[in-house]
Structures are given as C-alpha cells and as structure tokens.
C-alpha positions in Angstrom: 9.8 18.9 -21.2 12.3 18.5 -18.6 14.0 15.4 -18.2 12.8 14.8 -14.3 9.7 15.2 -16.2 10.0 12.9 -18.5 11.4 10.5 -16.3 7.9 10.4 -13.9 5.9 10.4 -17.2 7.4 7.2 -18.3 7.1 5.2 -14.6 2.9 6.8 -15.2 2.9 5.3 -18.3 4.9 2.0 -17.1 2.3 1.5 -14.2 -0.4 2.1 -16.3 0.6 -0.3 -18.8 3.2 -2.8 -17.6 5.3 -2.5 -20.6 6.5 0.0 -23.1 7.9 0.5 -26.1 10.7 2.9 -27.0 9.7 4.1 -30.9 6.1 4.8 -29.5 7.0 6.5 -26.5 9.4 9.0 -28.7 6.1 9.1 -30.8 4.1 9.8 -28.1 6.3 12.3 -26.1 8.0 13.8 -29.2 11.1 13.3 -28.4 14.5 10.7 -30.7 14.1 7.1 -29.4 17.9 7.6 -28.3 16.7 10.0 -25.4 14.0 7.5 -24.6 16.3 4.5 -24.5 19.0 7.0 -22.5 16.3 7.4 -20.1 15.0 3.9 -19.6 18.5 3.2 -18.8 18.9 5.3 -16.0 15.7 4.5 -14.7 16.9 0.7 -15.3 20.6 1.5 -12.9 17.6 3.1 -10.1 16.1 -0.3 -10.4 12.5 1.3 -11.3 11.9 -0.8 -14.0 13.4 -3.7 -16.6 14.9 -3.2 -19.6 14.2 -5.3 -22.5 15.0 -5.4 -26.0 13.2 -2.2 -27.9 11.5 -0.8 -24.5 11.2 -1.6 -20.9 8.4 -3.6 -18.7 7.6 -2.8 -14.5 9.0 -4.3 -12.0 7.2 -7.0 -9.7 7.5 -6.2 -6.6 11.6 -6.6 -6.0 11.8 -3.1 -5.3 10.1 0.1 -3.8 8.4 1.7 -6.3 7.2 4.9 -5.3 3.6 5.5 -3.9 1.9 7.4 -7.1 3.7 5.0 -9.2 1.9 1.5 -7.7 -1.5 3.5 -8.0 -2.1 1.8 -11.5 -1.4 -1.6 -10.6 -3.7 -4.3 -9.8 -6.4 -1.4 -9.6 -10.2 -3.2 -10.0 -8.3 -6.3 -7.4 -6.9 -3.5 -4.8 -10.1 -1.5 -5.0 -12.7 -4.4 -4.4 -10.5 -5.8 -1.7 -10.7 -1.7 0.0 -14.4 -2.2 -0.2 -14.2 -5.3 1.5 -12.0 -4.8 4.1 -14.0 -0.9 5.2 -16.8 -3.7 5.1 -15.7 -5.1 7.6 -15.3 -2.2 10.2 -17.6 -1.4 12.8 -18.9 2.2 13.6 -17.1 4.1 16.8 -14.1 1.8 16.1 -10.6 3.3 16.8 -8.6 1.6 13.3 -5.4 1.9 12.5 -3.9 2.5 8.5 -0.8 2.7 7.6 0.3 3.5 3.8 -0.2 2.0 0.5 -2.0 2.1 -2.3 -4.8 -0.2 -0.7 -4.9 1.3 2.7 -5.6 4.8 0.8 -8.1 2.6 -0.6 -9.4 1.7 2.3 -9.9 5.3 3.8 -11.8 6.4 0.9 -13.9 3.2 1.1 -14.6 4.1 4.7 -15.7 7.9 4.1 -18.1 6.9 1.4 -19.9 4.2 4.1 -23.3 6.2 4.5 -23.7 4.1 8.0 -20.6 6.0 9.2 -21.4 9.6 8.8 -21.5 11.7 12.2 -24.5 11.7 14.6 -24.7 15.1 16.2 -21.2 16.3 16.8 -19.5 13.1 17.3 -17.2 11.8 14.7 -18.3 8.2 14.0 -14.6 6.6 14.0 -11.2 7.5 15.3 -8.3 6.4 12.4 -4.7 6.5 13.4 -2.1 6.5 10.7 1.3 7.3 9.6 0.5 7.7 6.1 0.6 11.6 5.1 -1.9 11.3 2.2 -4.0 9.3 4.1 -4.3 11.7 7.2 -4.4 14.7 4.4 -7.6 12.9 2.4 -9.5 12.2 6.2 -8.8 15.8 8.0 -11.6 17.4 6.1 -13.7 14.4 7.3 -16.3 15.4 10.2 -17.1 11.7 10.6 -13.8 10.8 11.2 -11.1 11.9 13.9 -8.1 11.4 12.4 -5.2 10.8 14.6 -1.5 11.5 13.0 1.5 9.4 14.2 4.0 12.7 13.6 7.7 11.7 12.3 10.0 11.8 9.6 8.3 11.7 5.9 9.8 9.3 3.6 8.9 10.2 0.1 8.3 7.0 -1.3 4.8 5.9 0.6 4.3 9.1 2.3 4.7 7.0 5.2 5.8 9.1 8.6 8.1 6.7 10.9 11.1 7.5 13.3 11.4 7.9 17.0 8.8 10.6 16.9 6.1 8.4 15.3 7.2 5.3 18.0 6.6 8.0 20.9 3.3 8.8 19.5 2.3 4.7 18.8 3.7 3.7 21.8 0.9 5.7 23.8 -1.9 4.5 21.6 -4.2 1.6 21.2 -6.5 0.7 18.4 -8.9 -2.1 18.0 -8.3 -3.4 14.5 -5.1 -2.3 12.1 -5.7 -2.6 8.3 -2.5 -3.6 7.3 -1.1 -2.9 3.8 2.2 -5.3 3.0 4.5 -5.5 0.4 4.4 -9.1 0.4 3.1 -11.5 2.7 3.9 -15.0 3.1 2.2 -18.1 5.0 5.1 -18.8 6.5 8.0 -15.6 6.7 4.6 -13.5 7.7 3.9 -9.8 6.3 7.3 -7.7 4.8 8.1 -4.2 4.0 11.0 -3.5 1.3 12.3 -0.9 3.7 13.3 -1.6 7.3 12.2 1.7 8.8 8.6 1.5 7.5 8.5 -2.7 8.5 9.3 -1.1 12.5 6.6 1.3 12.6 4.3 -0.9 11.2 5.0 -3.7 13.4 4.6 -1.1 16.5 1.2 -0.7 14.7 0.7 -4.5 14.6 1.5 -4.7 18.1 -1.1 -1.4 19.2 -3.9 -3.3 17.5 -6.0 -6.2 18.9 -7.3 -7.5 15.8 -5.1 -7.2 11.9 -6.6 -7.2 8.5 -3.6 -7.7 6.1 -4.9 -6.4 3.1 -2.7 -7.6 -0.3 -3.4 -8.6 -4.0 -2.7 -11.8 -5.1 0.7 -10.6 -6.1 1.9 -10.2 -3.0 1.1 -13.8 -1.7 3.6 -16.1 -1.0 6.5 -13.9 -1.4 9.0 -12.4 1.1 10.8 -8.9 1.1 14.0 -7.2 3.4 12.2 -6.3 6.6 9.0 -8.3 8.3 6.4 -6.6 9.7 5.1 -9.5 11.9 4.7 -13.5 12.0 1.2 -14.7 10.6 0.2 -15.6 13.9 -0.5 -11.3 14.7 -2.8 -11.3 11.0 -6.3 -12.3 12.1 -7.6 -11.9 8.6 -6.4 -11.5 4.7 -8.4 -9.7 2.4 -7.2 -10.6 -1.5 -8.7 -11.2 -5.5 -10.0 -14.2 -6.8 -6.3 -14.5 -8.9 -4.8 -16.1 -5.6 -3.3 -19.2 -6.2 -5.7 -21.9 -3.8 -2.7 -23.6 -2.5 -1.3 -20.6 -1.0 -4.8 -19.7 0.4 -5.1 -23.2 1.8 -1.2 -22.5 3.6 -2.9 -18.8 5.0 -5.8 -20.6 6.3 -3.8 -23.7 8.1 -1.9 -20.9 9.6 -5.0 -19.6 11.1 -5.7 -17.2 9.0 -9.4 -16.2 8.0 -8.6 -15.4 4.2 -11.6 -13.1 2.3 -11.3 -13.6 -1.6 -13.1 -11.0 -3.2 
C-alpha cells in the first residue's frame, strides 16, 4: 500500500471511530507500528488529527477536515436533521445548498420526497449550489433543475467559489437557502474555516429570502476564521436533541426558530 494510501485510510478510520490506536492499526493494515506512529505524525504537523500517547484521536472542529473525511461524524444527528430540514421545503421552490456533509444530506433527503417527483415534464424544484458532489448527485434528477454556481473547485468540500461563482450568484435569487456551517454561534452568527467559501456562502445568504442553518450540536456555540452572516439573516436552525438548552434558549432570544430533532 502506498503511503498517500495509507494516510486517507487512517483519517477513514479516524472519522469512523474518533480514536485509534497505533499497535492495532499496524495489526490491522499489516504494516511496523513505527510506520504507523511516522504517519500519524505527519498527519499530526497537517493538523488532521491529535496525537496522543500510543495512537491518535479526531479533531473537533478547529480545523478543515476534508469533505469525505467529516462523512462519519455525527452521522444518525446529521441525517435526521437532513430529513428534517427537506421537510420543510415546499414543491416548485427555487432552494439554495451549498456544501457539507448535511447539505449533501439534505439533497438526497429531497430526491427521495415521493411528493416531489415531476408532473409531466416540469421538474418539481429548482436547487442552486456551489457544491460539486451535490450538483453531480441531482443532474440525473428529472424532478429537480439543478442550477450550478461555476468557479474554482476547492478540494476540501467540493465547494466551487471565486469571481466566477459571485457573477453567476449575483444574478440569481432563491427563496430559501439551506445553509450548512462549520460552527454557528448565537451571537458571532454562522462561520466557515476558510474565508473564500464564508464569501460565497454569504452571497448565498444574501440571494435567499428565508435561511435554514442546518448544524449538529457540535457546532453550536462555537466560532471559526471567516462568518458567513450575523444570526439576524438565519430564520431557522435545524439540530439533535444533544444541544445544550441554554444555547438553544440564546438561538431562540436571537430570533431564531430552532428545530431539535
């Protein structure tokens, strides 16, 4: 196995599990616990997980991990609050999704809505989004017209943003956003790790008339680099039953209709 190989085998496994540990992962791969520890320490200096003593545990959410690495995480919370939030959109609807792990969610939640397959020729919703393996999951779609923002790719989301993608926004107009954060916070708002992606999605913000934020209870009350938007552009937060109730409570004095699901 080569070691790129390797390397994406052990952030599958990390996501998956949260923590692992060095003499079963040689075990498991075949391969000396000093090329696993080697490993996990480069991975440590790229800030894509934590080492600890005899193995390694995932990162919260201090960092950018890559899209297909996040997929693991929080998986039965992020796929009842998709349900919930596709719930809550109405047929012939223009909505917006950017990318994440719950926004994909969300997409696939829509397509499986029997109430929202096409009537004659017509598809039955229009879904603009930036997010590559969104647009590449909807195309095939005939109840859905799927509307791509165009721009530059950026590996880690799949998320296309740029001046390209703002030419494209800037001409559009949706009536609800579904809004995946990487933290959002009662006060600071809803953040992105990286600035780029933060700017096209606020453009988004700023297309839609109504915002779902959609986040698990990790990502309340936390802040990261770039906002997205102040809490006064979310209309409604969609999140598990692990939220803490005093941050809900802060979401809701903020005006906030908050979902628990």
């Amino acid at each position: 196995m080569a070691r790129h190989e390797r390397l994406s085998l052990l952030l599958d496994m990390l996501g998956q599990r949260e923590k692992i540990d060095v003499e079963e992962v040689a075990a498991e791969l075949d391969v000396s616990a000093a090329t696993i520890r080697r490993d996990l320490d480069h991975l440590d200096e790229q800030q894509l997980l934590t080492r600890t003593r005899g193995g390694a545990v995932a990162n919260d959410i201090a960092y950018d991990l890559p899209l297909r690495y996040k997929t693991a995480r929080n998986a039965p919370e992020k796929q009842r609050i998709s349900t919930a939030a596709a719930a809550l959109i109405e047929r012939g609807t223009v909505v917006g999704l950017n990318g994440g792990t719950t926004t994909t969610g969300v997409a696939r939640a829509l397509v499986m809505r029997p109430d929202l397959g096409t009537r004659g020729d017509e598809p039955s919703l229009t879904v603009v989004t930036n997010a590559l393996n969104i647009a590449n999951e909807l195309a095939v779609r005939p109840s859905v017209k799927t509307v791509v923002s165009g721009g530059v790719a950026r590996p880690q989301s799949f998320e296309l943003s740029g001046p390209l993608a703002t030419l494209v926004l800037g001409e559009l107009t949706m009536d609800v956003l579904v809004l995946g954060v990487d933290t959002i916070d009662p006060v600071f708002g809803a953040a992105a790790h990286h600035e780029g992606e933060a700017s096209i999605n606020r453009l988004m913000v700023d297309r839609a008339q109504r915002v779902i934020a959609v986040a698990d209870s990790s990502k309340l009350g936390r802040r990261a680099f770039a906002q997205i938007c102040p809490m006064d552009r979310v209309d409604t937060l969609v999140t598990d039953t692990a939220a803490d109730a005093e941050v809900l409570r802060a979401f809701e004095s903020a005006g906030v209709t908050v979902l628990v699901v």
